[in-house]
C-alpha positions in Angstrom: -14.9 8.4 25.3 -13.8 5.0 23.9 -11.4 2.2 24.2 -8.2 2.2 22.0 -7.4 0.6 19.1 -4.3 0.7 16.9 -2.9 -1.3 13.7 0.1 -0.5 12.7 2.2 -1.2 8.9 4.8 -0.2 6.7 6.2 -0.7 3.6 9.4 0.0 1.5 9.1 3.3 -1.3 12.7 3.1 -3.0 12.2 4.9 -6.3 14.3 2.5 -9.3 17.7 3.4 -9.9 17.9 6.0 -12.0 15.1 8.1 -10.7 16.1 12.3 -10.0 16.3 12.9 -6.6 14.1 16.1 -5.4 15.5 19.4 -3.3 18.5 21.0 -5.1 19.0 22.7 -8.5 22.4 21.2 -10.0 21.8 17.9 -9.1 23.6 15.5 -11.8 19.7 13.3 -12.9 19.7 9.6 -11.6 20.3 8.4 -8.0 22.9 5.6 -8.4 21.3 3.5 -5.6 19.9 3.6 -2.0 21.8 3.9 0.6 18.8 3.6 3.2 15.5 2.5 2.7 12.5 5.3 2.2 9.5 4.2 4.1 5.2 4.5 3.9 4.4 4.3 7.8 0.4 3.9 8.6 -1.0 4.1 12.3 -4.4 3.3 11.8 -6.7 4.3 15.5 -10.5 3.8 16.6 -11.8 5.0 19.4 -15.0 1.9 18.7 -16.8 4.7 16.9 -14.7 6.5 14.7 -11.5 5.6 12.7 -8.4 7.8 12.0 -4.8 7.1 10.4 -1.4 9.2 10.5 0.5 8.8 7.7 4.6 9.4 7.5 6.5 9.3 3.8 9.6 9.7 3.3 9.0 12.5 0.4 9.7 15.7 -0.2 5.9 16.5 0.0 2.7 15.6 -2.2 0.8 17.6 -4.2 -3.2 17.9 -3.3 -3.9 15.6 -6.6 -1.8 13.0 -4.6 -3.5 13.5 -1.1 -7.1 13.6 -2.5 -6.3 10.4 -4.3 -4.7 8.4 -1.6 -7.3 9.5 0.8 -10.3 8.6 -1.3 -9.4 5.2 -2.0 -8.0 4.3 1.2 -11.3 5.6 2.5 -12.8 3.1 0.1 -11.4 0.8 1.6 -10.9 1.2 4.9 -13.9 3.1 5.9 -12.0 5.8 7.9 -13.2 9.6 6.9 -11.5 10.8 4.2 -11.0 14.3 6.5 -9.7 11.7 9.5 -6.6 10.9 7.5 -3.4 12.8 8.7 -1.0 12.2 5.4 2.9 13.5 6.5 6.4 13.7 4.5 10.0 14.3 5.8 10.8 16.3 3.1 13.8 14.6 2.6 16.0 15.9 0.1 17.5 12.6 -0.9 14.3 10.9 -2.1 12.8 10.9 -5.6 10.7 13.4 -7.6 7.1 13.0 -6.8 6.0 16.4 -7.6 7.2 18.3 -10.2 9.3 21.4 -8.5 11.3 23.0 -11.7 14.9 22.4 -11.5 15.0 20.1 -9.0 14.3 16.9 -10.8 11.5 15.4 -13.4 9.2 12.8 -11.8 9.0 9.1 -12.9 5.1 8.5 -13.5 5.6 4.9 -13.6 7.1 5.1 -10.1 4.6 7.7 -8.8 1.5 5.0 -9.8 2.8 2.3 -7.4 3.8 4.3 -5.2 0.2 6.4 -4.5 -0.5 2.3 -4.9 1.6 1.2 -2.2 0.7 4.1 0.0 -3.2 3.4 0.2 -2.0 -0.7 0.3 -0.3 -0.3 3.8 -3.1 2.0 5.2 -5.8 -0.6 4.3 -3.0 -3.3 6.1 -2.9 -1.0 9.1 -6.2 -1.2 9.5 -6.6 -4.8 9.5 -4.5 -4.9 12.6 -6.1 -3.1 15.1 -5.3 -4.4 18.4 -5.9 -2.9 22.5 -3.5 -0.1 22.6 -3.0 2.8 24.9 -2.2 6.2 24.2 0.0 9.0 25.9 1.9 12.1 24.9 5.3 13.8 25.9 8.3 16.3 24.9 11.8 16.4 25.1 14.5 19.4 23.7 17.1 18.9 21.0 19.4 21.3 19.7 20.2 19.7 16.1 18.7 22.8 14.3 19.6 25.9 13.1 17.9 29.1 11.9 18.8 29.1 8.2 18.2 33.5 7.3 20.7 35.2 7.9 21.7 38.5 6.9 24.9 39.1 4.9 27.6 42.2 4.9 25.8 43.0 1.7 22.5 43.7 3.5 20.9 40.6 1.4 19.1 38.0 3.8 20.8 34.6 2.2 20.7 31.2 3.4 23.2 29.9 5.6 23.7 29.7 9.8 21.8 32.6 12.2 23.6 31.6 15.2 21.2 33.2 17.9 17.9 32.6 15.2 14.7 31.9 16.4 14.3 27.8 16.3 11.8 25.8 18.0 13.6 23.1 20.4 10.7 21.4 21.3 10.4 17.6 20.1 6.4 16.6 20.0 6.3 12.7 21.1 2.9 10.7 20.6 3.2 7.1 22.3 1.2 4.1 21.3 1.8 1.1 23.3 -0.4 -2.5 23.8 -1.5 -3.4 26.8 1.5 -4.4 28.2 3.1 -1.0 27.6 5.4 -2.3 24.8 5.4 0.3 22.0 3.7 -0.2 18.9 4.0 3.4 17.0 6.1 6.2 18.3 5.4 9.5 16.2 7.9 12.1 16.8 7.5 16.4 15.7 10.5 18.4 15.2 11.2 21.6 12.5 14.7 20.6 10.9 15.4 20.5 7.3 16.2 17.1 5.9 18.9 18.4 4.5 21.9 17.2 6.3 23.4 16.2 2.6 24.3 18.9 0.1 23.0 18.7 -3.7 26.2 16.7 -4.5 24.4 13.4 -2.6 22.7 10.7 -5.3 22.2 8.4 -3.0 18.9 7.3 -2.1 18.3 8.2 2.0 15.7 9.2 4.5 18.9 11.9 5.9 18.6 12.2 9.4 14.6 11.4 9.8 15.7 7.9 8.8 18.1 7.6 10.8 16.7 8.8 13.7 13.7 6.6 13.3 16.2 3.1 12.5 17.7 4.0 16.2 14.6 4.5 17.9 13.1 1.0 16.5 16.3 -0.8 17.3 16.1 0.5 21.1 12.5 0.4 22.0 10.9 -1.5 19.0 7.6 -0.9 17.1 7.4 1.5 14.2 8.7 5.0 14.9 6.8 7.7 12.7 8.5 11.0 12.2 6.1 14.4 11.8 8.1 17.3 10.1 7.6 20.3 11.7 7.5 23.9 10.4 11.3 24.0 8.9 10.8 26.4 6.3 13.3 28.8 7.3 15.0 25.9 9.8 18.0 23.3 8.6 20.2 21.1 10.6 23.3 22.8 12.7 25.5 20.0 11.4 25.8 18.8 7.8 27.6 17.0 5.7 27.8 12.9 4.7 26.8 9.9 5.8 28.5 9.9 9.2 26.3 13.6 10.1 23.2 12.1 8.9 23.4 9.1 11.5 24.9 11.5 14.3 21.9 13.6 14.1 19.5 11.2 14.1 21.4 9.7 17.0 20.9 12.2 18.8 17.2 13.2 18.0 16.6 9.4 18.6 18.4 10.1 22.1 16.2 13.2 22.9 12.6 10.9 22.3 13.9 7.5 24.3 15.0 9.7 26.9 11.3 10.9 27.4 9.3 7.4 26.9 9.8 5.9 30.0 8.2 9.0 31.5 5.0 9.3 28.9 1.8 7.9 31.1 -0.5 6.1 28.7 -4.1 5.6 28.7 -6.6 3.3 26.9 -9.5 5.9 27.4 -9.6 8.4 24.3 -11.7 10.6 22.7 -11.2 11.5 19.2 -11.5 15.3 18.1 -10.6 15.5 14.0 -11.3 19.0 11.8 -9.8 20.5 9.1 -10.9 24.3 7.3 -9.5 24.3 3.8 -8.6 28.4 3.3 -8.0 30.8 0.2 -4.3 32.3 0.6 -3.9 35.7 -1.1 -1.4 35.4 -4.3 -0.2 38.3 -5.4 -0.9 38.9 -9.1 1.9 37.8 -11.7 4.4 39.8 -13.3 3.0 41.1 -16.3 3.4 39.9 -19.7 5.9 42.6 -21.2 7.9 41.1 -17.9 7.5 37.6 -18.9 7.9 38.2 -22.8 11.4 40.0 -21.2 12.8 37.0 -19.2 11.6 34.4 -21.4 14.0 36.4 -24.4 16.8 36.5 -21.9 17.0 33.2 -20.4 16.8 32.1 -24.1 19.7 34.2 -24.9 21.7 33.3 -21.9 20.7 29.3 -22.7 22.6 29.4 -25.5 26.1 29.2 -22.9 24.6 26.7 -21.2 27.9 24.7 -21.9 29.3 27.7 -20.3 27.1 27.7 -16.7 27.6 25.3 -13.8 24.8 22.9 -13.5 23.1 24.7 -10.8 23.1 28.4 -13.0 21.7 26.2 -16.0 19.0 24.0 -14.2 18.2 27.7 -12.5 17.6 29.6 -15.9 15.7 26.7 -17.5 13.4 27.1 -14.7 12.6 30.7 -14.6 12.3 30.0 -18.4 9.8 27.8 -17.8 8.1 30.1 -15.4 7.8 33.0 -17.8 6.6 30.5 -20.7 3.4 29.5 -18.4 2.4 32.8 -17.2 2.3 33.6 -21.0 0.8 30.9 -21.9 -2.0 31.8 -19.6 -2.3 35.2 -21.3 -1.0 36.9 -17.7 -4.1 35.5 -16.0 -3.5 34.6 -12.6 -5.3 33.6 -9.7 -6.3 35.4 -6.4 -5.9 32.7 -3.9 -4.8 29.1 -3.3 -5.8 26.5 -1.3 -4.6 25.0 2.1 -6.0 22.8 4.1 -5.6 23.9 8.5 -6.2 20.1 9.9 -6.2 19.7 13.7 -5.7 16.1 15.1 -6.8 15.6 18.4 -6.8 12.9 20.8 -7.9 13.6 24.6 -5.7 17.1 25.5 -3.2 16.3 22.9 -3.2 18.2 19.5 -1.4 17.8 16.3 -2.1 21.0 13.5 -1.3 20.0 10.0 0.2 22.7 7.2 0.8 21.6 4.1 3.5 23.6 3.0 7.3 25.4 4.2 6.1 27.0 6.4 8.3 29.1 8.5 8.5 28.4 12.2 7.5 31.6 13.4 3.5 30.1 12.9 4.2 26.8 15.0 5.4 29.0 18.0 2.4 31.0 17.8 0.1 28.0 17.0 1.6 26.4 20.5 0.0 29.6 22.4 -3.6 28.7 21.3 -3.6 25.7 23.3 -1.1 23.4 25.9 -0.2 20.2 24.1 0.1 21.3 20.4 2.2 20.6 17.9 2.6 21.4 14.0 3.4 19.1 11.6 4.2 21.3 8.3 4.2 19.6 5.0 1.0 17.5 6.1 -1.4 16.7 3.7 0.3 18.4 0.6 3.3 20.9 -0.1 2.3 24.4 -1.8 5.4 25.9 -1.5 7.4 28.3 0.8 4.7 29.7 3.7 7.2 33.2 5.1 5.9 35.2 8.1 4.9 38.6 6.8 7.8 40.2 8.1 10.1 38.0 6.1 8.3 40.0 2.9 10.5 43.0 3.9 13.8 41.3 4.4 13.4 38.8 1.4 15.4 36.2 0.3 15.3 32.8 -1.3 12.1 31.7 0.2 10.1 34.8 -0.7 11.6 36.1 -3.8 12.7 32.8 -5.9 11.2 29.5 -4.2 8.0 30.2 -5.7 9.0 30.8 -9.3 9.8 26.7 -8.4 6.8 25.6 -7.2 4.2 27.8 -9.4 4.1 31.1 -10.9 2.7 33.4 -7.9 4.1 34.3 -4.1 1.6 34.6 -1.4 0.9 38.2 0.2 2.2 39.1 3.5 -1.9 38.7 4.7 -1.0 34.8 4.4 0.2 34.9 7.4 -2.9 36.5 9.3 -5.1 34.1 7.3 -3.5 30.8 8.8 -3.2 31.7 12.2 -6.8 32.7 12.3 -7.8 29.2 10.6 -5.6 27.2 13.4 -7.0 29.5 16.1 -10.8 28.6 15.6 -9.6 25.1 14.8 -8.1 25.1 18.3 -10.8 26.6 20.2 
């Protein structure tokens, strides 16, 4: 057990005017200017032996290109272990395209340079700041989200509200203070969708991440740091402009200040880091009389275009593109994909990193491994849509269409068994 250290930094990611916005087939391209800023938040800790750093982005998510790179040279830099690095994004739907999902925006590679620049830049200032800190942990309940499945009179699971779903109320609070007990990072865990704005938004935002995290810096100071959780299957309750966004981070901001006064703190830590990078089974793609079939007749019905919404259109260019690269790959597929199980551990309190939509059936099982967990999804990369394996039977958007977005192949239902037996051994 050592004594605590923290540095702490941040810096602004605002992609230029102009830049597509990620999350929503049918989006007109260009954002016409931000409305709040999109941040690059770095706690940087030692314990006097070993160093560690949380990340928090407002992004849609990274791809592992992106997280080996930032790691590596912040490592370089820094000296913290490239496997000690906890790299998190909101998955805001209102910030720009970073990774390439089809239809919802093309990326800027000019803007993704500085940015991967800017994001090892304020880990390497982070660490330069390390100060006496004390560290404690705590929970509060919000109610903001809602199960997003729900099953229609046509017998099709579709998104929209399941009052009565399964949702995961639990907010995950991580407190960092200085000696005095003022705050100097408070990281936050909750499974909601940032997603409070519809596909019609093109304004630049953190949605209600951001603005829970202005609200909690205004009342208590330092640099609040939010953790998505496992929202694959999980948006907010409420939705709709400007005025929802702030009302729900009002209230998730209420939820945490309502528990920091209560969090005991420590200077004593002991750091506990692994990860266990896994193969997830991929079905096998379609074959390529399929593919030769829908590439012919999203062709066909491309030529309308003029006729199609902008949603139908972005929608058929994509599974066109789909079909194009499984042929171009001669039907090849593969029979797994990576995905890296991190746990983050500090004294008894445990943070477990997916990178991915992953539904939040897995954090409430991850929770029973072990008191004092929480699950940060879309840490440390973003393969796609993670479903339970009973969601395989029932369907849906996030089993049957998400991954023609991402990639070309869908996970097997065995996915499921796969994780939770990574995060179990991590937790033992």
């Amino acid at each position: 057990m050592g004594k605590l250290s923290a540095g702490v930094a941040r810096t602004i990611i605002n992609p230029p005017r102009g830049t597509n916005l990620c999350g929503y087939a049918g989006r007109i391209p260009g954002n016409i200017g931000v409305h709040d800023d999109l941040h690059a938040k770095a706690l940087v800790l030692s314990d006097g032996k070993t160093k560690a750093a949380v990340v928090t982005l407002d992004l849609i998510g990274l791809i592992d290109e992106q997280v080996a790179r930032i790691r590596e040279e912040a490592s370089a830099r820094t000296g913290i272990p490239v496997g000690n690095m906890l790299i998190g994004t909101s998955h805001t739907h209102a910030g720009p395209a970073n990774m390439d999902i089809r239809a919802c925006g093309k990326s800027n590679p000019k803007y993704i340079e500085g940015l991967l620049g800017k994001i090892v830049d304020v880990i390497a200032e982070a660490a330069k700041g390390l100060r006496s800190a004390r560290f404690g942990f705590g929970r509060a309940q919000s109610d903001i989200a809602i199960n997003r499945r729900y099953r229609a009179p046509s017998g099709e699971v579709q998104i929209g509200e399941n009052v009565g779903g399964i949702i995961d109320p639990e907010v995950g609070i991580w407190l960092f203070t200085d000696d005095l007990g003022k705050p100097l990072a408070t990281i936050f865990n909750y499974a909601c969708h940032a997603v409070t704005m519809g596909g019609d938004n093109r304004w630049v935002s953190g949605d209600w991440p951001g603005a829970a995290q202005r609200a909690i810096e205004a009342a208590v100071g330092g640099q609040a740091m939010y953790l998505q959780g496992c929202c694959g299957n999980i948006n907010p309750r409420d939705r709709g402009g400007f005025e929802v966004v702030e009302e729900n981070g009002r209230r998730m901001a209420e939820a945490v200040l309502g528990v920091l006064p209560t969090i005991r703190t420590t200077t004593d830590v002991t750091f506990d880091i692994a990860s266990e990078t896994i193969k997830l089974p991929l079905q096998p793609p379609i074959s390529m009389e399929e593919a030769e079939r829908t590439v012919k007749e999203m062709a066909e019905s491309l030529k309308k275009k003029d006729q199609m919404s902008l949603g139908q259109k972005d929608i058929n260019e994509a599974f066109h593109d789909w079909a194009q690269t499984i042929i171009a790959r001669g039907g090849k597929g593969k029979a797994s994909d990576p995905f890296e199980v991190q746990r983050f551990s500090i004294n008894d309190a445990h943070i477990v990193g997916l990178p991915g939509e992953v539904f939040i059936e897995y954090a409430l099982q991850i929770k029973k491994f072990q008191p004092n967990v929480f699950v940060a999804g879309y840490a440390n990369g973003n393969v796609g849509y993670v479903p339970t394996a009973a969601a395989f039977k029932d369907g849906g958007y996030e089993v049957d269409l998400a991954y023609k977005l991402y990639g070309e192949q869908m996970l097997t239902p065995k996915a499921e068994k796969v994780i939770l037996s990574a995060a179990g051994r991590l937790l033992k």
